[in-house]
C-alpha positions as protocol buffer text, in pm:
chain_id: "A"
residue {
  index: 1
  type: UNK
  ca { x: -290 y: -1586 z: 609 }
}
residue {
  index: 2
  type: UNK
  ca { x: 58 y: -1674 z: 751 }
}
residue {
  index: 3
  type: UNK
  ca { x: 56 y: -1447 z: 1003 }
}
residue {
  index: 4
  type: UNK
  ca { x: -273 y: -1597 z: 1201 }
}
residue {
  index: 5
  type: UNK
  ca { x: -78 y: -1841 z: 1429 }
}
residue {
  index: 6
  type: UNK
  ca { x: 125 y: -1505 z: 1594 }
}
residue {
  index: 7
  type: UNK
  ca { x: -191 y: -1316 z: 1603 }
}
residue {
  index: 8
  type: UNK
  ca { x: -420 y: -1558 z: 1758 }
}
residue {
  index: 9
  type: UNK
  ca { x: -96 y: -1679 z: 1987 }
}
residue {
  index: 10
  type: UNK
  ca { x: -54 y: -1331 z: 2120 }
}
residue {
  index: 11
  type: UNK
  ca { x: -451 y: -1257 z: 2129 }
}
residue {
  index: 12
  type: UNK
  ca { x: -465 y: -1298 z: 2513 }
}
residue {
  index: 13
  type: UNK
  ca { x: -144 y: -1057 z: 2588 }
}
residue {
  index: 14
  type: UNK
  ca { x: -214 y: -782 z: 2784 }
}
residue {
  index: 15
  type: UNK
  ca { x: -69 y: -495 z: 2551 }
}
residue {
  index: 16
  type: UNK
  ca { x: -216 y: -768 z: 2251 }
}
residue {
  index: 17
  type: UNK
  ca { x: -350 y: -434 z: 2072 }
}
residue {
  index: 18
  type: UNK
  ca { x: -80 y: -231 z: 2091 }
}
residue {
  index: 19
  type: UNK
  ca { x: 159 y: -521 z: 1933 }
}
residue {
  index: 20
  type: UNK
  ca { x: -53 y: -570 z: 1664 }
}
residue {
  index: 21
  type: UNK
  ca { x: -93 y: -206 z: 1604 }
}
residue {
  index: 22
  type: UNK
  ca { x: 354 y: -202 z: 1598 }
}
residue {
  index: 23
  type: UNK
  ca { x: 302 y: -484 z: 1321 }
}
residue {
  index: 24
  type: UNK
  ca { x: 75 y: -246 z: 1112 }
}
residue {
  index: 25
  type: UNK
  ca { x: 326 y: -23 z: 1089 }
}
residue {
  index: 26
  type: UNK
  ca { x: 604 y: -205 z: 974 }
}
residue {
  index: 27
  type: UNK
  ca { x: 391 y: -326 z: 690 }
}
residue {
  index: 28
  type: UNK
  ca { x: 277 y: -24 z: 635 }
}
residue {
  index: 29
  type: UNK
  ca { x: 610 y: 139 z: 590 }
}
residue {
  index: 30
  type: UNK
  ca { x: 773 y: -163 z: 446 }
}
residue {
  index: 31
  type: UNK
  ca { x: 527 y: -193 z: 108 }
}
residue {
  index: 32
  type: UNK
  ca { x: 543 y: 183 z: 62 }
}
residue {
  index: 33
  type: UNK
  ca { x: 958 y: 115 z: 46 }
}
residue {
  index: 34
  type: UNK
  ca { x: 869 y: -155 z: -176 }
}
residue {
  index: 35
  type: UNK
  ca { x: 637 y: 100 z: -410 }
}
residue {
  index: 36
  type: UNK
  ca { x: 876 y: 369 z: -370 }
}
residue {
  index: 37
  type: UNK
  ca { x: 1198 y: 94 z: -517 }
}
residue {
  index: 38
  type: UNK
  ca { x: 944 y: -5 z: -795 }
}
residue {
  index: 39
  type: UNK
  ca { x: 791 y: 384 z: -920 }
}
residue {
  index: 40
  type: UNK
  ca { x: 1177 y: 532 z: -909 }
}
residue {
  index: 41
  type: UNK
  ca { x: 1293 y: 276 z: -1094 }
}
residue {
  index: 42
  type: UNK
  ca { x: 1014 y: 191 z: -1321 }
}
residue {
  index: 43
  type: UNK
  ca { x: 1234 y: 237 z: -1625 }
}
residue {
  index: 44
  type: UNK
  ca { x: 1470 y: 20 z: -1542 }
}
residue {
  index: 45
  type: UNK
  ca { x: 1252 y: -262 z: -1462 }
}
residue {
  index: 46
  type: UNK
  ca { x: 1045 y: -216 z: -1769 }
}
residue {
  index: 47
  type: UNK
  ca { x: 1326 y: -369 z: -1996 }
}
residue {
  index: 48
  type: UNK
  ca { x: 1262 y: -731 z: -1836 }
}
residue {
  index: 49
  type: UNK
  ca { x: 953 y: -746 z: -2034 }
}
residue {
  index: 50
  type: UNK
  ca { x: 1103 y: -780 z: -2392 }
}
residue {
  index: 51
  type: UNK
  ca { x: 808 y: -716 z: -2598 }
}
residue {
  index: 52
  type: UNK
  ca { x: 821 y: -308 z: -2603 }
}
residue {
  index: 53
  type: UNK
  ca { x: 426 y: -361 z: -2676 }
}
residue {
  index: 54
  type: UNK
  ca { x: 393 y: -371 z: -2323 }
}
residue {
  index: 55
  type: UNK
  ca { x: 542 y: -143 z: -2164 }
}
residue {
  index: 56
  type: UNK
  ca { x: 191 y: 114 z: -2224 }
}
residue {
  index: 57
  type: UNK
  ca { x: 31 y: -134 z: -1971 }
}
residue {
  index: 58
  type: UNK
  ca { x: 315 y: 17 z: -1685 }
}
residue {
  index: 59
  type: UNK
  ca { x: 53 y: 285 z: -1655 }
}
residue {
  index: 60
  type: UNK
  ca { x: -127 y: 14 z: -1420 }
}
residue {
  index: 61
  type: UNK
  ca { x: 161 y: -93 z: -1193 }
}
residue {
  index: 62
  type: UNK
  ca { x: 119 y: 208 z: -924 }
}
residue {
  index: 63
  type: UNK
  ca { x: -234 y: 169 z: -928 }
}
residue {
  index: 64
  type: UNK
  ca { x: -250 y: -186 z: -872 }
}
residue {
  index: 65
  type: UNK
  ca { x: 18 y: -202 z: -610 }
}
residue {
  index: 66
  type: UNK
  ca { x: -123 y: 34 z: -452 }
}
residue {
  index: 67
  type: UNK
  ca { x: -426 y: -175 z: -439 }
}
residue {
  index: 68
  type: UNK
  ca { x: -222 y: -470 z: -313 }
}
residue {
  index: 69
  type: UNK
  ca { x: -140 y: -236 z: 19 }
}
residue {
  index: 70
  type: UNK
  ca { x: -466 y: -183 z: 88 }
}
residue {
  index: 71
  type: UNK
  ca { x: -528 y: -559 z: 30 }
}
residue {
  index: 72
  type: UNK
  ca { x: -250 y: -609 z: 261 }
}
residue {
  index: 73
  type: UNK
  ca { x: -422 y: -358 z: 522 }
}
residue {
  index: 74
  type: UNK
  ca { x: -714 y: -539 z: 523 }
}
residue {
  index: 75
  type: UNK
  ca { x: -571 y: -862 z: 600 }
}
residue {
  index: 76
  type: UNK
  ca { x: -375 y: -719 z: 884 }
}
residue {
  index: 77
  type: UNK
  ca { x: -701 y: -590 z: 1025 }
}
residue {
  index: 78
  type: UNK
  ca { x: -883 y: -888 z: 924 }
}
residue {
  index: 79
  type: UNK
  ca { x: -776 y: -1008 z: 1300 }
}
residue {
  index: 80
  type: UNK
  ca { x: -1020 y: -871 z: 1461 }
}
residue {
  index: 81
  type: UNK
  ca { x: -1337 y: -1041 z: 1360 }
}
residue {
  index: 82
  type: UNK
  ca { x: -1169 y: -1401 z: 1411 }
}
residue {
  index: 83
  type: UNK
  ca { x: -1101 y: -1324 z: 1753 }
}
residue {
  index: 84
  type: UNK
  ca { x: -1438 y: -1258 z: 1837 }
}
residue {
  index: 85
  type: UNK
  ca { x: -1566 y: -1509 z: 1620 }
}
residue {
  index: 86
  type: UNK
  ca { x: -1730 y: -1229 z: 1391 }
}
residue {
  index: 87
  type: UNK
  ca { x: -1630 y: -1463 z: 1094 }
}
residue {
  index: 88
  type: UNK
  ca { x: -1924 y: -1362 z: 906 }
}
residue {
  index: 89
  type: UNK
  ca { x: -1844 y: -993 z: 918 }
}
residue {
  index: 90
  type: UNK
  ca { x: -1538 y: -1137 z: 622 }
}
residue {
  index: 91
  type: UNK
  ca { x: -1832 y: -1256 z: 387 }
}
residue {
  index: 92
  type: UNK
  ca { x: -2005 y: -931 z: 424 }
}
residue {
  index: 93
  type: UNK
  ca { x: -1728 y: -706 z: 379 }
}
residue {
  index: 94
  type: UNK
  ca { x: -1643 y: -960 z: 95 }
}
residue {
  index: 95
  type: UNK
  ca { x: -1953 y: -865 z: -80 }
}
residue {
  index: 96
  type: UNK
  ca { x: -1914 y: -551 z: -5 }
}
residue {
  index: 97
  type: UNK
  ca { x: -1610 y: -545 z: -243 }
}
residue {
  index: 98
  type: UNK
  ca { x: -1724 y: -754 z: -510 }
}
residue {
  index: 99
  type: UNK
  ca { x: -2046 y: -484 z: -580 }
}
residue {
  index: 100
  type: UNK
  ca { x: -1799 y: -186 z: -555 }
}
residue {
  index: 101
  type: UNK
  ca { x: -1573 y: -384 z: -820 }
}
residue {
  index: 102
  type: UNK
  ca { x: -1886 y: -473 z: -1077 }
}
residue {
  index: 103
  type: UNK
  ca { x: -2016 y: -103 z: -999 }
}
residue {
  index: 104
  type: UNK
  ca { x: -1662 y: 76 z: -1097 }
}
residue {
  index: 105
  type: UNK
  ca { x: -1586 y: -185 z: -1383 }
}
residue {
  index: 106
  type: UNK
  ca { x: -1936 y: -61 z: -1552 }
}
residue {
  index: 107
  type: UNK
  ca { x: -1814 y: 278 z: -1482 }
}
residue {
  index: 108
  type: UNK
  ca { x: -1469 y: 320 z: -1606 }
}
residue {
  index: 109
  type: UNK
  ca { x: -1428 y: 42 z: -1822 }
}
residue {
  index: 110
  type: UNK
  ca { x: -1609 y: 196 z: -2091 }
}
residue {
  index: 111
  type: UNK
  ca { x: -1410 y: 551 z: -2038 }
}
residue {
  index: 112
  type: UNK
  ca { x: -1043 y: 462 z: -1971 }
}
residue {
  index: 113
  type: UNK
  ca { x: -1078 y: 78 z: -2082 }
}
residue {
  index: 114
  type: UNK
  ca { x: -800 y: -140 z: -1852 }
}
residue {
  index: 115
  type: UNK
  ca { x: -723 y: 151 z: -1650 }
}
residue {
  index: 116
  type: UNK
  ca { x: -1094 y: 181 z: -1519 }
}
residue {
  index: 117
  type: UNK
  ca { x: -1006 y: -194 z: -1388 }
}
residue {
  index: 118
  type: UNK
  ca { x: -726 y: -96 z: -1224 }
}
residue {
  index: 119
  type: UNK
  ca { x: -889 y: 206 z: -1084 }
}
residue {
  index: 120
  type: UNK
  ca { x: -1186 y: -39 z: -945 }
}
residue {
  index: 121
  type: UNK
  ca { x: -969 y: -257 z: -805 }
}
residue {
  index: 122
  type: UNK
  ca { x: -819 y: 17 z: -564 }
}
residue {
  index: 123
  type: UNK
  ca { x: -1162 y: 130 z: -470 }
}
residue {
  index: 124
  type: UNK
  ca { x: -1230 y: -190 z: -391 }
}
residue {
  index: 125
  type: UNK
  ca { x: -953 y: -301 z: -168 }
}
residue {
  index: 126
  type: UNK
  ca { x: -971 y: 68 z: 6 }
}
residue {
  index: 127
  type: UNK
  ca { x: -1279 y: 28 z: 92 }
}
residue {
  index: 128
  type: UNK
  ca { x: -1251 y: -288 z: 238 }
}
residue {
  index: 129
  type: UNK
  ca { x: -971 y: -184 z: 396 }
}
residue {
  index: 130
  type: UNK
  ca { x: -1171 y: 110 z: 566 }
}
residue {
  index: 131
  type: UNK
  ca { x: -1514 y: -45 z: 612 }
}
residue {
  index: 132
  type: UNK
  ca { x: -1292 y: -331 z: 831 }
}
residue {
  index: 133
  type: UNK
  ca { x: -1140 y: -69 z: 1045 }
}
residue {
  index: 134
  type: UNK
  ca { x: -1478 y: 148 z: 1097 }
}
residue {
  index: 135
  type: UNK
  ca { x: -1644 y: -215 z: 1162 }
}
residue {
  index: 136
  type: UNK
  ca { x: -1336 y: -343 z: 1390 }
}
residue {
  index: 137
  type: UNK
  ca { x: -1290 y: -53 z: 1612 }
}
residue {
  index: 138
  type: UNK
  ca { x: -1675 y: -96 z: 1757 }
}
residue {
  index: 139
  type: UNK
  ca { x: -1586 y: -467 z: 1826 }
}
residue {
  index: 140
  type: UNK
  ca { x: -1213 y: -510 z: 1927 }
}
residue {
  index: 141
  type: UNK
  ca { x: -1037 y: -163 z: 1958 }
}
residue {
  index: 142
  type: UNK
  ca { x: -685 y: -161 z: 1822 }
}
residue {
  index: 143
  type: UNK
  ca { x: -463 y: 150 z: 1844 }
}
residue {
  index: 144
  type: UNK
  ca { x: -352 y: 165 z: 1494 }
}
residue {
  index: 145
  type: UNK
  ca { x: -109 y: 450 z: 1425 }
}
residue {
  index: 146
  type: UNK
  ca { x: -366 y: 585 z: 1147 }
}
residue {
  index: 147
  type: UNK
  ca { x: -186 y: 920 z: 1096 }
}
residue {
  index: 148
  type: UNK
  ca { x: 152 y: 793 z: 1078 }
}
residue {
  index: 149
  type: UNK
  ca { x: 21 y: 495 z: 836 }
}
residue {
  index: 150
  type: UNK
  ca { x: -110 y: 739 z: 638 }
}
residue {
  index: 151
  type: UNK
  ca { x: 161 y: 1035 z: 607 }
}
residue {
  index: 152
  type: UNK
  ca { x: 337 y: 749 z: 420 }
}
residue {
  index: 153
  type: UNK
  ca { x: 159 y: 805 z: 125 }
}
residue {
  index: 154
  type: UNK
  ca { x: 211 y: 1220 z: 75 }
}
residue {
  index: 155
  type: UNK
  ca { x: 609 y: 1105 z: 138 }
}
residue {
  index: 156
  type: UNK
  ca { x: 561 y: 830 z: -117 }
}
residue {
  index: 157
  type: UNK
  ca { x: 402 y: 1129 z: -387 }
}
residue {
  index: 158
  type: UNK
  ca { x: 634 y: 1364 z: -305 }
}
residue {
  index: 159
  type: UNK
  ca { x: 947 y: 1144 z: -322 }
}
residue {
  index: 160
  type: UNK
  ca { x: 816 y: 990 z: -646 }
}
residue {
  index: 161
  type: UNK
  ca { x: 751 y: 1391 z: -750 }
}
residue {
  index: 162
  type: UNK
  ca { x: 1147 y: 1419 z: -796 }
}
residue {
  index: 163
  type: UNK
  ca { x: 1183 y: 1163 z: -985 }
}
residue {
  index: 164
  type: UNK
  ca { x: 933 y: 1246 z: -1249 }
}
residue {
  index: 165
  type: UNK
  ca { x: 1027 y: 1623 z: -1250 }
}
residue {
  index: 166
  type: UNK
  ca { x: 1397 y: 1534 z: -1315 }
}
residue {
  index: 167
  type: UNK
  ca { x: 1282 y: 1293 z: -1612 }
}
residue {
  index: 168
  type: UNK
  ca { x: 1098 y: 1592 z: -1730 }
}
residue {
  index: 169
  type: UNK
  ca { x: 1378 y: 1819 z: -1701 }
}
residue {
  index: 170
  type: UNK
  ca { x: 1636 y: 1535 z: -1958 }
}
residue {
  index: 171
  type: UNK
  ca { x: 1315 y: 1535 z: -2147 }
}
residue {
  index: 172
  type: UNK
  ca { x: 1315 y: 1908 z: -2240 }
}
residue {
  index: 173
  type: UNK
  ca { x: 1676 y: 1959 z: -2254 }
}
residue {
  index: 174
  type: UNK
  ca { x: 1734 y: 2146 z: -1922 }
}
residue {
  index: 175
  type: UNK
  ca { x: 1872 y: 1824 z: -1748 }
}
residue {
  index: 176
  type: UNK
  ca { x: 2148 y: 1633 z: -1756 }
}
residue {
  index: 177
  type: UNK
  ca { x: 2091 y: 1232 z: -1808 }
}
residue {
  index: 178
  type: UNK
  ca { x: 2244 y: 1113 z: -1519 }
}
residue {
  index: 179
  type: UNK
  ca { x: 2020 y: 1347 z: -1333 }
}
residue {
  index: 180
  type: UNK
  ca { x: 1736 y: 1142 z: -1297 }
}
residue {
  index: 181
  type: UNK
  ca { x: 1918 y: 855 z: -1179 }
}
residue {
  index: 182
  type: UNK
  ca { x: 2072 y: 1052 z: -946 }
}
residue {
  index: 183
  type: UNK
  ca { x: 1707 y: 1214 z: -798 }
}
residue {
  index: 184
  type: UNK
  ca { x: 1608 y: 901 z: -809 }
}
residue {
  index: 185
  type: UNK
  ca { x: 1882 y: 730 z: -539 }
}
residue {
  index: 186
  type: UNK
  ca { x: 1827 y: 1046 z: -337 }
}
residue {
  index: 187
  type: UNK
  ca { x: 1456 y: 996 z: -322 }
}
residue {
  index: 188
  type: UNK
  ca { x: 1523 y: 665 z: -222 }
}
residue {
  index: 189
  type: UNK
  ca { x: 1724 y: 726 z: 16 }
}
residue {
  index: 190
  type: UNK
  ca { x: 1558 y: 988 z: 228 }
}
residue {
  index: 191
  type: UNK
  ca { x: 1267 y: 790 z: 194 }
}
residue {
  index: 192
  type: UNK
  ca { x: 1480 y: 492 z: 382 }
}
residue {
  index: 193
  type: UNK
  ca { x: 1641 y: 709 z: 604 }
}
residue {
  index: 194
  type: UNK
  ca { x: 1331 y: 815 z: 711 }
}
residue {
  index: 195
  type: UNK
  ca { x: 1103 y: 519 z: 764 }
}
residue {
  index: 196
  type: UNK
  ca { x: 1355 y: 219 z: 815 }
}
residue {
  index: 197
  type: UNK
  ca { x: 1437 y: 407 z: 1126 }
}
residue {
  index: 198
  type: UNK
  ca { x: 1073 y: 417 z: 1182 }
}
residue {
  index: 199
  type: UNK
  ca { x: 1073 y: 38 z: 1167 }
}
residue {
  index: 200
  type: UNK
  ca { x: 1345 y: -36 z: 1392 }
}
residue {
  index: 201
  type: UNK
  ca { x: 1186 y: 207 z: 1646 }
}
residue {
  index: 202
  type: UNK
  ca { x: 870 y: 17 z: 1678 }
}
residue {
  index: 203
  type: UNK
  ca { x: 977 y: -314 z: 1618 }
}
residue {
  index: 204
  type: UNK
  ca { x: 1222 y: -267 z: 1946 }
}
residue {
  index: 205
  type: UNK
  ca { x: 976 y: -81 z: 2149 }
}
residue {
  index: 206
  type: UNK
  ca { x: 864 y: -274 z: 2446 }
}
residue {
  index: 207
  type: UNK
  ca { x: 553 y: -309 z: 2509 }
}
């Protein structure tokens, strides 16, 4: 992980927690900016892949990314049992994921074939993602912002919620076809509005 030098560098700070808590949220709120760009725009992107035979296998690109946060998540919390030389803890929480993947894969695959993949790969990388934190705050309390890292994700749905309601609305004939387009910019830009000035807040905060 790249970010393990400034971590272990900063370990020994007095406000170390609180720092590291700051950087949560700017990843946080920077990957849901990145999933909101990719969802509102979904159809746009979709003609870089030339073979139209592809384009049903979209259906997995929210999913997954949203998988990839969580991944993310975990690695930012990952800190904590390297600076108390819990390495261990990684291999078990490891494990951890690999039976909820094989358990979920038996599960879904059968029902909603790649989708049930992409569905275990979520559940995998959320749970690591919450069995880390559970595990980490016993051992090396950091003050992660959980609510605010959280309400993210209603904003996200909600934002995302325009978009697909104004496709629906050119799709019936009640819309105009610029409309979704123009949701979608809107969307986008109360959700940056909102949460880039989120970033610069913390990232200037002293500590």
């Amino acid at each position: 992980m790249g970010a393990e030098p400034f971590f272990f560098s900063h370990a020994k700070e007095k406000n170390s927690g609180e720092t590291f808590a700051r950087i949560m949220n700017i990843f946080v709120a920077v990957c849901m900016s990145a999933f909101l760009v990719v969802m509102l725009f979904l159809d746009l992107f979709k003609w870089f892949i030339p073979n139209p035979a592809y384009h049903e296998g979209l259906r997995v690109v929210p999913i997954l990314m949203l998988a990839n946060v969580f991944l993310g998540i975990y690695y930012n919390q990952s800190v904590w049992y390297k600076l108390t030389d819990r390495t261990r803890v990684g291999g078990t929480i490891a494990i951890i994921g690999a039976a909820i993947t094989i358990a979920f894969n038996f599960a879904l695959i059968p029902v909603l074939g790649y989708m049930g993949s992409a569905w275990a790969t979520l559940a995998c990388y959320a749970g690591m993602a919450v069995i880390s934190y559970a595990w980490g705050q016993k051992h090396y309390p950091i003050p992660y912002n959980v609510s605010g890292c959280w309400g993210t994700w209603p904003v996200a749905a909600c934002l995302v919620g325009v978009r697909i309601r104004s496709i629906s609305m050119r799709s019936s004939g009640t819309g105009s076809v610029r409309e979704p387009w123009s949701a979608s910019c809107w969307s986008l830009g109360s959700w940056s509005g909102i949460h880039f000035r989120t970033l610069l807040r913390t990232a200037t905060r002293r500590s």
